[in-house]
C-alpha positions in Angstrom: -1.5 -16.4 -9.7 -5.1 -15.7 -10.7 -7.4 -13.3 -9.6 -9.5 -16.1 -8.2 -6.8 -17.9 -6.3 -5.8 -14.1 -4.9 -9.3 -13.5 -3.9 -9.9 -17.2 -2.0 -6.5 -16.6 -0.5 -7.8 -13.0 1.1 -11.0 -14.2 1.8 -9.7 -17.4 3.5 -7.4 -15.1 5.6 -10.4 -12.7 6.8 -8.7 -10.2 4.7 -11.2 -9.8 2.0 -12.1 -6.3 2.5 -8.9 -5.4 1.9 -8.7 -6.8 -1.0 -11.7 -5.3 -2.5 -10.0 -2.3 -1.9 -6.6 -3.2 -3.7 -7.6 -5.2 -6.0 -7.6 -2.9 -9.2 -4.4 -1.1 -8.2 -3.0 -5.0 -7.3 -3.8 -6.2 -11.0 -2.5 -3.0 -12.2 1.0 -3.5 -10.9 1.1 -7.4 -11.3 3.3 -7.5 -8.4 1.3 -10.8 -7.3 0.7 -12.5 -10.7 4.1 -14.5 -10.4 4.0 -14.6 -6.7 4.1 -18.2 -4.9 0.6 -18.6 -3.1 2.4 -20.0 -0.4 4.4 -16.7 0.2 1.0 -14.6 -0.3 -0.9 -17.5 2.3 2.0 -16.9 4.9 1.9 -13.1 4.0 -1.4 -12.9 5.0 -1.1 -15.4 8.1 1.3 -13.1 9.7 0.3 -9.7 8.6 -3.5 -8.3 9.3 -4.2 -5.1 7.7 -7.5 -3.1 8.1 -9.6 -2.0 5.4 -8.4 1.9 5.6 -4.5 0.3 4.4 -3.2 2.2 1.4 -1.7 -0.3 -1.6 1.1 1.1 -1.1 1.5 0.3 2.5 0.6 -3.0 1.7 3.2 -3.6 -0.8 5.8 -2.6 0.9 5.1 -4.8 3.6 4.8 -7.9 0.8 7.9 -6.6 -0.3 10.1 -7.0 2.8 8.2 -10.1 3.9 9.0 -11.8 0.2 12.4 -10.8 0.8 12.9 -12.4 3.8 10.8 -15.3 2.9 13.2 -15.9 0.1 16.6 -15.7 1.6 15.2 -17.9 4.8 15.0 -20.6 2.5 18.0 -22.7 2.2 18.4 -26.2 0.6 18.1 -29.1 3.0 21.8 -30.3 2.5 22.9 -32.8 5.4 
């Protein structure tokens, strides 16, 4: 994912501030780069942080969310 389509997806959650914050230690890791905006936009949508959030606070949180996100999902067979 791009920088861009990380920053409309924070700023479309209200959550911009939070990602001015994180943003540098966020590129630094690259823990989002592969991400699914998807996962990040349902991240966000469930999970409100303030502004004073560490990065590390917030990535554990993505962490366990992706986690569960993942497994939840199970092929459609009928």
């Amino acid at each position: 994912m791009t920088d861009q389509q990380m920053e409309d997806l924070f700023d479309f959650s209200g959550q911009y501030g939070l990602y001015s914050k994180i943003r540098y230690p966020l590129w630094l890791s690259g823990t989002l780069d592969d991400a699914d905006p998807e996962l990040v936009e349902s991240f966000l949508a469930h999970y409100q942080f303030s502004e004073q959030t560490l990065f590390d606070q917030f990535i554990f949180h993505y962490r366990i969310f992706s986690s569960i996100y993942e497994k939840d999902k199970f092929p459609a067979v009928f």
